[in-house]
N, C-alpha and C positions, 0 to 999 in steps of 0.2 A: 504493500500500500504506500510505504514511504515513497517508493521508486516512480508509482505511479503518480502520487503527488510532484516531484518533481518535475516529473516530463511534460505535466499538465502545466504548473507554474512559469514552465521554461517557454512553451508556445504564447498563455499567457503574455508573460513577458515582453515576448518577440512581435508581438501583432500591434500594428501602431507606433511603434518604438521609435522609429523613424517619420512623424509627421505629428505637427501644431496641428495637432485635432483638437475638438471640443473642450476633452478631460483635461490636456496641456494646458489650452486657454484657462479655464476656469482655475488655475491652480497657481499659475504665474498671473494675470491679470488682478487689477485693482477691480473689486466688484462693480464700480459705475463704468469702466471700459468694456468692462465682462458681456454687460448689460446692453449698450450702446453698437458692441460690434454683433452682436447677436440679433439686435433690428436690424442693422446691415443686412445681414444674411439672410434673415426669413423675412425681410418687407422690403426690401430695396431700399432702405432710406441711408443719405447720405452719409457718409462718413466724415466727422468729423475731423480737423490736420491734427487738432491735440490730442485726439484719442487713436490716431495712424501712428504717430510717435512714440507713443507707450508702447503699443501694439510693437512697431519695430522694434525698441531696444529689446522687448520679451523674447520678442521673437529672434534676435541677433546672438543672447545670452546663452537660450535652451539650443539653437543650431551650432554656438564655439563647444558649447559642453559636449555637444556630441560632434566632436572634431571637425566642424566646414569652418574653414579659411573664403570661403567665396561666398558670392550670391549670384543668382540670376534671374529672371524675369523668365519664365518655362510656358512658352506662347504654340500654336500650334497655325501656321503661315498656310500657302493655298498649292504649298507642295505634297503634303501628303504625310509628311516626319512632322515631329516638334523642332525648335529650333532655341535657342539657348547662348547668351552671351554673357561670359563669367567677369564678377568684379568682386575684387577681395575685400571683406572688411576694414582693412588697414586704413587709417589716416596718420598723416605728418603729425608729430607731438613734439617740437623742438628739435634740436639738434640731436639727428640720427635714431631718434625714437619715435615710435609710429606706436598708436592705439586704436584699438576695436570701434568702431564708426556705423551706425547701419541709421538711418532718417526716417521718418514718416514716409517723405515727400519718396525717397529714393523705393521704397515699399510699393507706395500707391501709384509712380506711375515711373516708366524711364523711355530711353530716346533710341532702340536699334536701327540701323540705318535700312531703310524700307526699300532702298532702287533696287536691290537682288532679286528680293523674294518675288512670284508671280504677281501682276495685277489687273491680267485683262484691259490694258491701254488708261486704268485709273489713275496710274503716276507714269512720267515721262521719267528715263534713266537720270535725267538730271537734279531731278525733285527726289531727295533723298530720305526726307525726311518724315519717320513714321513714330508712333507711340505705343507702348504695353501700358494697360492699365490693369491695377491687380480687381482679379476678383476673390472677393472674399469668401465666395458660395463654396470654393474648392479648398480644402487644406493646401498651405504650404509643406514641403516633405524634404529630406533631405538624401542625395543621389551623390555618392561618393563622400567627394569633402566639399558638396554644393546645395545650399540651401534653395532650394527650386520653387518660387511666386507662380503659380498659375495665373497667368495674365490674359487681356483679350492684346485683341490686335488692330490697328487702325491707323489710318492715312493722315497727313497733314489738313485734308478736308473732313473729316470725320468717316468717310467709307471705310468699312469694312475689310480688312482685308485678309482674315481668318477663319476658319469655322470656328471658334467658339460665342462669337459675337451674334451671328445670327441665331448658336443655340438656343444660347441665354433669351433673346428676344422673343423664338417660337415658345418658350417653358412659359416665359412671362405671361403673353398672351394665351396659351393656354389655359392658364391658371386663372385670366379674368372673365374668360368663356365658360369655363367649367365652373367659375362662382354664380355665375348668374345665373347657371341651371340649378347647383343645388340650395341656393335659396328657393326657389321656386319650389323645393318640393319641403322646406321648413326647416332645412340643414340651418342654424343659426351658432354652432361651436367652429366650425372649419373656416380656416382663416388664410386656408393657403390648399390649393391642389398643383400637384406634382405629377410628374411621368417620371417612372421609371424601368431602370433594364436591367437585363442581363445576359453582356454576350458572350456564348457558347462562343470559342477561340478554337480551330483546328490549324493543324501545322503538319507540315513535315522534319522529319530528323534523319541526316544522312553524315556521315563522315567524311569530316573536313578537310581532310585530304583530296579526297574525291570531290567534295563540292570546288575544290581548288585547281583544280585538273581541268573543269570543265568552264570553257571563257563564258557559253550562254548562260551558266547559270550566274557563275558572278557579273557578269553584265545586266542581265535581265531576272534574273529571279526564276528563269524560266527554262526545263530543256527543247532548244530547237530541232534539237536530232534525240535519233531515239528507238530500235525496233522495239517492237513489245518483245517482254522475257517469257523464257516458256513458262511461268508460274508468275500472276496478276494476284488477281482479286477474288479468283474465279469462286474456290474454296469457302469461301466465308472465313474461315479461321484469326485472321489476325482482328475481326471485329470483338471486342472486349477480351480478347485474350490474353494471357499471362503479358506481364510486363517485362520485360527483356532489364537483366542486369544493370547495363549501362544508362536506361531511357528511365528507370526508378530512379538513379541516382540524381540523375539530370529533375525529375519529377521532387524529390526533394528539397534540392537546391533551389528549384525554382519556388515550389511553395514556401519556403523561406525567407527568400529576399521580396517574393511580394506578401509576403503577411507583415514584413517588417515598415511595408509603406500603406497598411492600412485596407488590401486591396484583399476582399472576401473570397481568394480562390479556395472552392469547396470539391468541386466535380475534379478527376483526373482521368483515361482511360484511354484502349487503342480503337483507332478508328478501323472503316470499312478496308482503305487499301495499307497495302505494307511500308513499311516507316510512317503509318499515317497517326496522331494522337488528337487527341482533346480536351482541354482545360475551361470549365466551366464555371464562373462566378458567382455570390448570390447576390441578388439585386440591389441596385444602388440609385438613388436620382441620377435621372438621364446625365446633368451633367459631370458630377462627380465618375459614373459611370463613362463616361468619353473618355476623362483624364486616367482614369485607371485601365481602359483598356490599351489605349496609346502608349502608358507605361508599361501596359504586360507585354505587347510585343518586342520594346526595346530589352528586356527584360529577358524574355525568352531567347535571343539572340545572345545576347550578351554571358548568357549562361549555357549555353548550348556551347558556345567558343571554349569556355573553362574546361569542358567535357570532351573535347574533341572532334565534336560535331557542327556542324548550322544546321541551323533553324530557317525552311523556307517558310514563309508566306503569301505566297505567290498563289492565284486565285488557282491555276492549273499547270503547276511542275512539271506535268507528265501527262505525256499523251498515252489515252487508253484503259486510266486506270482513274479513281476518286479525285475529284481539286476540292481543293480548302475551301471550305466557308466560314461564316461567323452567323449566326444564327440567334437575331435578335430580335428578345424577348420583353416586349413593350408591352408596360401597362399606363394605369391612371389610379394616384391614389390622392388620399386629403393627410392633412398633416394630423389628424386626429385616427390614422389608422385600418380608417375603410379604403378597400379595394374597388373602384366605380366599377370594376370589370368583372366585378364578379357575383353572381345573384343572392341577395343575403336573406336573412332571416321576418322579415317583414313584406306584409303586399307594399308597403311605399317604396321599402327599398328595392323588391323586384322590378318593380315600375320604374324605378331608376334607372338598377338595371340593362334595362332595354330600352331606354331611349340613350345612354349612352353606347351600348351595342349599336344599335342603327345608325347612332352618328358617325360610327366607325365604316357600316357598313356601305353608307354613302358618302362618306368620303374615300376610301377605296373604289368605288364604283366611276365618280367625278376625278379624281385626280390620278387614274392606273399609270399615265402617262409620266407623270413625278415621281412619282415613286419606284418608274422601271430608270428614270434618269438618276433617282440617288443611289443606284447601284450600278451603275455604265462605267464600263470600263475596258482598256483593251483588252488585258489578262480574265475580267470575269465575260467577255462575248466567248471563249473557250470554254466555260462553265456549262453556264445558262444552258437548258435543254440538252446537253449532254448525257441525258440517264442517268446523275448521279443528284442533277441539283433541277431547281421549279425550272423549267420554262420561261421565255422571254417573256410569255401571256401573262400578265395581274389575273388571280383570281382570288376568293377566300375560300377556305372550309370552317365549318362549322361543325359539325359532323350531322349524322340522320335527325336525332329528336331534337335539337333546337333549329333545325332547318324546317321539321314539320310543326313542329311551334310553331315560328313567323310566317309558315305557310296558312297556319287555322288563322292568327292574326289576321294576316294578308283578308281571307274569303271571310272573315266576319263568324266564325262557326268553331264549333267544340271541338278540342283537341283530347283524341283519344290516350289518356296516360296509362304507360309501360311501366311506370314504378312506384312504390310505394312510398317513396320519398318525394311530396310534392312541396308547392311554395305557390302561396299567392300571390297573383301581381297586385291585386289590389284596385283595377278598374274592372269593372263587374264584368264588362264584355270582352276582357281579355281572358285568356285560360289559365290554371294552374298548371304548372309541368316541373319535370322532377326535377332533380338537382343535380349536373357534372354528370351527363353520361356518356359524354363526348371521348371517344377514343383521338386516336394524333392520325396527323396522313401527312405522311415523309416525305412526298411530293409535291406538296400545296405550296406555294411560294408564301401564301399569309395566311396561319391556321390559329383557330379561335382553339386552346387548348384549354379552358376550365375556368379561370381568372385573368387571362394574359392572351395578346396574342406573339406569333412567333415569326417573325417576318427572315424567309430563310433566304434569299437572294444574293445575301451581301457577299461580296470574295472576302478570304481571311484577310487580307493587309488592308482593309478599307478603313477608315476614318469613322467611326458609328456615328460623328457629330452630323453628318449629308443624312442620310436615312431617318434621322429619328427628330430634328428640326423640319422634314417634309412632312413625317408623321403628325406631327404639332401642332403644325400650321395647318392642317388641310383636317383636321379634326376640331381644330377652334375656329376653323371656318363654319363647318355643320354644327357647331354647338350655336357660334352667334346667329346661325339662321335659327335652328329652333328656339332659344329665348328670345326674340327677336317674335315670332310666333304666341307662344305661350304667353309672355307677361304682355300680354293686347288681350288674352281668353278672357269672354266673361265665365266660360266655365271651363275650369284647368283641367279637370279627367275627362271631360269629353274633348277637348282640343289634344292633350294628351295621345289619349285613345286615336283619335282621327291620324294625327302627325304620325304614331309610329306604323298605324297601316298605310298610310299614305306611302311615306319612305320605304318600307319592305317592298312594295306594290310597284312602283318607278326603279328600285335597284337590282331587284333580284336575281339580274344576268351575272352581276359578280360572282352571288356563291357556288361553289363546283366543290362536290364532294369526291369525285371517283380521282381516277387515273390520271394525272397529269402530263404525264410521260409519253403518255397515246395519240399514235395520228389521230384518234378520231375526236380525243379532245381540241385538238388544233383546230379541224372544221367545224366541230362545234362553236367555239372561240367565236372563229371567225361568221356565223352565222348569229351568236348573239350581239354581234356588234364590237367585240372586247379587242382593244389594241396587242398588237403583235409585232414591238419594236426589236425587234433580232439581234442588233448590234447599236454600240456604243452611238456610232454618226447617227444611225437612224433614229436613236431618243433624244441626242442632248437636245437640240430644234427645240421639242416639246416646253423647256426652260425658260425660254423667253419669248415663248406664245402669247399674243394679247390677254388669253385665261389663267396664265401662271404670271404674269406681271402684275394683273388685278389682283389676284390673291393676296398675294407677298408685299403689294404697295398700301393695302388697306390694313392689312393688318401690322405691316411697319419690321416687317423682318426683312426686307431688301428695298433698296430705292430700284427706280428702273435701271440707275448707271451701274450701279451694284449687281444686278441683277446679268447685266448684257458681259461684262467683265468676267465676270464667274463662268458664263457660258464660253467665252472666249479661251478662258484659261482652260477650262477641261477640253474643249475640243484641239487646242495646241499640246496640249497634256496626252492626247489619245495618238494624235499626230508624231510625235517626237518619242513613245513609246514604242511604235511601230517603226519607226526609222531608224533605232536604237537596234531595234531585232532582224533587223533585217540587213544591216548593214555588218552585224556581229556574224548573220549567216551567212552570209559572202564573205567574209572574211577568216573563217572555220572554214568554209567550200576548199577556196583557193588554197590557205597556208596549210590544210593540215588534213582534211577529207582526199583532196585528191591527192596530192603527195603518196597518203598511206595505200591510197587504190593501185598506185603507181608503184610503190615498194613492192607490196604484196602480188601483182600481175610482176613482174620481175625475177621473184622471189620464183614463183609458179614456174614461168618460161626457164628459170636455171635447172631447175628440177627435173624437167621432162629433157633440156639439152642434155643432162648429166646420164637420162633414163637412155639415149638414144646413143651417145657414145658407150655405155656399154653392150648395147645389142640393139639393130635395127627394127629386129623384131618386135621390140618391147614397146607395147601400145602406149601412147599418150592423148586419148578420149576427153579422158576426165579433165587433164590437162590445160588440154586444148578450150575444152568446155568450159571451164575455170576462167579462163584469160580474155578468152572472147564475151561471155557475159559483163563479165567487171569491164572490158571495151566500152561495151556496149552503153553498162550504165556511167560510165567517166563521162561518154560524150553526151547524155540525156543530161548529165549533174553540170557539167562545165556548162551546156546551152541555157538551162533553168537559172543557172547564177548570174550571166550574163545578164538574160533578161529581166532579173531580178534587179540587177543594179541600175539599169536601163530608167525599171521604173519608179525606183529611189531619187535617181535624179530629177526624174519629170515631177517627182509630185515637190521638189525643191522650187521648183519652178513658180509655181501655183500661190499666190499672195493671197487670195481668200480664203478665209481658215472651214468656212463650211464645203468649199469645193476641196478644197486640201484633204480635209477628214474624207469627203467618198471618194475622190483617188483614192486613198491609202486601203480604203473597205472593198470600193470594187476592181483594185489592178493589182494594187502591192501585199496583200492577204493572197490571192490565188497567184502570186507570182511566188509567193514564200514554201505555201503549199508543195507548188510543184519542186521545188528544191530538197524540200524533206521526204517527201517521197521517194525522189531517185537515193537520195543518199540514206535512208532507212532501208532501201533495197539492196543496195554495197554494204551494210553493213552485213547483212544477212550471207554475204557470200564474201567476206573476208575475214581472215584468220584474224581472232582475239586477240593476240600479240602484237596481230600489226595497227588496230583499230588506235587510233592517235589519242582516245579520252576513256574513262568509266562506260561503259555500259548500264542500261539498266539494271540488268543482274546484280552490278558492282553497287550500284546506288541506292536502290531498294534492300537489300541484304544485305548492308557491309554492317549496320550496327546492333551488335549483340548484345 
């Protein structure tokens, strides 16, 4: 028992240990700062400079004690990483002595120079100059010997030029759309409603040796060459099976250093294909949740290195076999404890219930187009509809009995119950129905699983701030149209009643409970109407449609310039992504693919000379056979690179970044294509010794 007290006290210990959380604050702070930075937090009110001051030197004292020489302002820019610029606490104290220094002013806001970072033509390279302002909402934490400010990000004119900034704005507004509804239904304790997540994180682990060997992968995250190995996925076996020696220890380490910054990794286990895992967190407000999952993946890398491995996060590593997702799981709750997503013990509260359901489920239905752009990307269009992950098509599931619920809703008429566990709604003409009978369906791109929904689309390396600020926004849009509705009702339960069948009744092409996976849901799809954006070019568009500018302008999470910028930068972002891979595949062609074809065809022809000086007689078929194919495919692989470069160049050409993006989708994708082919096909008929990189075999299998 003693032992087990320790190793309890020791986790304990270790969780938090490294981050100005709440418990720090309250224990270092003078109780009126305690107090004042705590409105901060939960109400947005401003922060006072004498109460930033206290706040910093606390915060400069508990970060020396726990050894940070530095600060920095821990911003997340519109590249995709965090980004970070260190200043040491040190100031001048007389002659050759220097002292501990840290300011309000220096805390609450600072000055990194903004020309680098992406901005969609917002600043000109010569307008340098941009701002971090801290947010309070997210603990500060400490990463190395560096006290790390979560900060937003923004221009000399005030735009945007972060994803954190817009988060914060979609939570806000969420928050004052979902008050107005549950006033209305006599909520008078809730003072604050929140979204929150938790993103399921998958990865691959391969050894870094190998991953060093291979230029595509350190270039791009991604293999460009590649035969399939004779042993996949095919087996099932490596899905939750035993954990491999080396991927526990790794599994360890890594729960370690993120419990030490606060970050609730609870789930661990092996996914569907080989070297594949998964780490699962438990739920956190949306934004804290961003900043902790941006932390896991630097995190996971960084630890993965100490182990002798990397850590891919790359939406599709491998061709043929499972790509990384992140699989996240959004909800809506009040600062008082209630789940809005989930049907509770009362007919008011089921009434709630469901009219927050529906407003999920029409904005889903009005916005699939946003929602397929906050997951676009070069690496996730290799995903997407792949058989392993949802389909380009928006759709939700719910499962059977709450879909035939909203269907009795829907027709006005009694809903036959399957369990004995039921729940009133509470307006007379709505039905009773049970509670959580809902199973999951692994191919639904957005499934209603009990209390939460689970929006599975996103590639592992994504940014969960894009997905879950569209989330936010596009749901406090349908909230302000329904209080917007409601508080004008002379009578609430029949306007109520009317509104949620109304809404079931106008959306119900969204919900699809079957096969996602299936040609025949495609033509379905496409006969209810439901968008079918296939690749990154063909959604981003949708982002700065007259219906997604109205959105975003009324509710004040993007301006229009803000808005067009953003667009600009992803679609140069999907551009330079592909021309990075493409140009790394020519360049693997030439130096080192055909070379090896050429060794090896060499290597063959000495073999069969050597066969023939010792007797004429002696057959060289295979030989023969050997040298000629590999001919054959040098001259398909040398033509395909050619014109592969060909149309690298041309799309350099092209200065409009939305013609630039479909060059690259409809010339330089099947130009890449045909390159991987021929040389997936050389690989196949060239001796293992002479192949110039890892193999699959080598990659998937090397870590024990």
């Amino acid at each position: 028992m003693e032992e087990l007290q320790k190793a309890m006290d020791k986790i304990s210990g270790t969780f938090g240990s490294m981050v100005f959380n709440d418990r720090v604050m309250r224990e270092r702070l003078p109780q009126d700062t305690y107090k004042a930075l705590r409105r901060t937090i939960e109400l947005g009110k401003k922060l006072d400079p004498s109460v930033a001051n206290v706040v910093a030197n606390a915060m400069k004292d508990w970060a020396v004690e726990k050894g940070a020489t530095h600060f920095t302002h821990w911003f997340q820019p519109m590249t995709g990483v965090t980004a970070e610029k260190h200043d040491s606490f040190i100031s001048p104290d007389g002659d050759s002595a220097v002292i501990m220094e840290f300011s309000g002013k220096e805390l609450v806001k600072g000055e990194p120079d903004a020309s680098s970072f992406p901005s969609g033509g917002l600043r000109a390279t010569f307008e340098a100059r941009g701002y971090t302002a801290w947010d309070p909402s997210s603990y500060a934490f400490i990463k190395g010997n560096t006290l790390c400010i979560p900060t937003v990000f923004y221009s000399y004119g005030g735009e945007a030029l972060d994803k954190k900034t817009p988060l914060l704005r979609s939570m806000e507004e969420l928050n004052k759309q979902a008050m107005r509804i549950i006033r209305l239904f006599g909520d008078t304790e809730t003072t604050r409603v929140v979204t929150t997540v938790g993103p399921e994180q998958e990865y691959f682990l391969i050894d870094e040796k190998m991953y060093r060997a291979r230029e595509d992968l350190v270039l791009t995250g991604r293999t460009l060459f590649g035969a399939m190995p004779p042993k996949g996925q095919e087996l099932e076996d490596h899905y939750f099976g035993m954990i491999k020696p080396r991927v526990a220890e790794f599994m360890a380490d890594l729960n370690e250093e993120l419990w030490k910054l606060g970050i609730f990794a609870k789930t661990e286990h092996n996914e569907v294909a080989p070297a594949q895992h998964e780490m699962a967190p438990v739920f956190t407000n949306t934004n804290m949740a961003t900043d902790h999952n941006q932390l896991t993946m630097e995190i996971m890398k960084r630890v993965a290195h100490k182990h002798g491995m990397a850590c891919l996060l790359h939406e599709k590593p491998f061709e043929g076999i499972n790509g990384s997702g992140k699989h996240n799981n959004w909800s809506i709750s009040t600062n008082t404890g209630i789940n809005l997503l989930e049907p509770g013990d009362s007919p008011r509260e089921n009434a709630q219930f469901l009219l927050f359901l529906t407003a999920v489920i029409k904005a889903v239905d009005e916005y699939q187009d946003l929602l397929r752009v906050s997951v676009a990307s070069a690496g996730n269009d290799h995903r997407l509809g792949a058989n392993e992950a949802p389909p380009a098509i928006i759709s939700m599931f719910l499962g059977d009995e709450l879909t035939e619920i909203l269907e009795a809703i829907k027709q006005g008429t009694a809903y036959n119950q399957k369990s004995a566990q039921e729940m009133k709604v509470g307006v007379h003409i709505l039905p009773r129905f049970p509670k959580d009978t809902t199973d999951r369906n692994r191919t639904s791109p957005f499934a209603f699983t009990g209390n939460k929904f689970e929006f599975r689309m996103l590639g592992s390396g994504l940014n969960i701030a894009g997905p879950n600020l569209i989330l936010n926004t596009i749901v406090a849009e349908e909230l302000s149209q329904f209080a917007d509705i409601l508080e004008k009702a002379d009578d609430f339960d029949t306007a109520l009643q009317e509104l949620i069948r109304k809404t079931i009744s106008e959306h119900k092409r969204i919900i699809f409970n079957g096969n996602n996976y299936s040609e025949e849901w495609v033509e379905e799809a496409a006969r209810r109407g439901l968008s079918n954006l296939r690749t990154t070019a063909d959604a981003l568009p949708s982002f700065i449609s007259e219906k997604s500018i109205e959105l975003f302008t009324k509710h004040k999470i993007f301006t229009t310039v803000e808005l067009h910028s953003r667009y600009e930068i992803l679609m140069e972002l999907y551009c330079k992504k592909l021309r990075i891979e493409g140009l790394t595949m020519a360049d693997m062609t030439k130096r080192q693919i055909l070379p090896a074809i050429a060794r090896y065809s060499a290597a063959v022809t000495k073999g069969a000379l050597e066969k023939k000086q010792l007797s004429a007689e002696i057959p060289c078929d295979f030989e023969v056979g050997v040298v000629k194919a590999l001919s054959e495919c040098a001259t398909q692989l040398r033509a395909a690179s050619y014109k592969l470069e060909e149309k690298l160049a041309a799309a350099q050409e092209i200065e409009d970044t939305t013609k630039q993006g479909e060059f690259y989708r409809d010339e330089v994708l099947p130009a890449m294509d045909a390159v991987r082919q021929a040389a997936d096909h050389a690989e196949t008929l060239t001796d293992k010794k002479y192949w110039p990189f890892p193999d699959y075999t080598d990659l998937l299998y090397s870590v024990y």
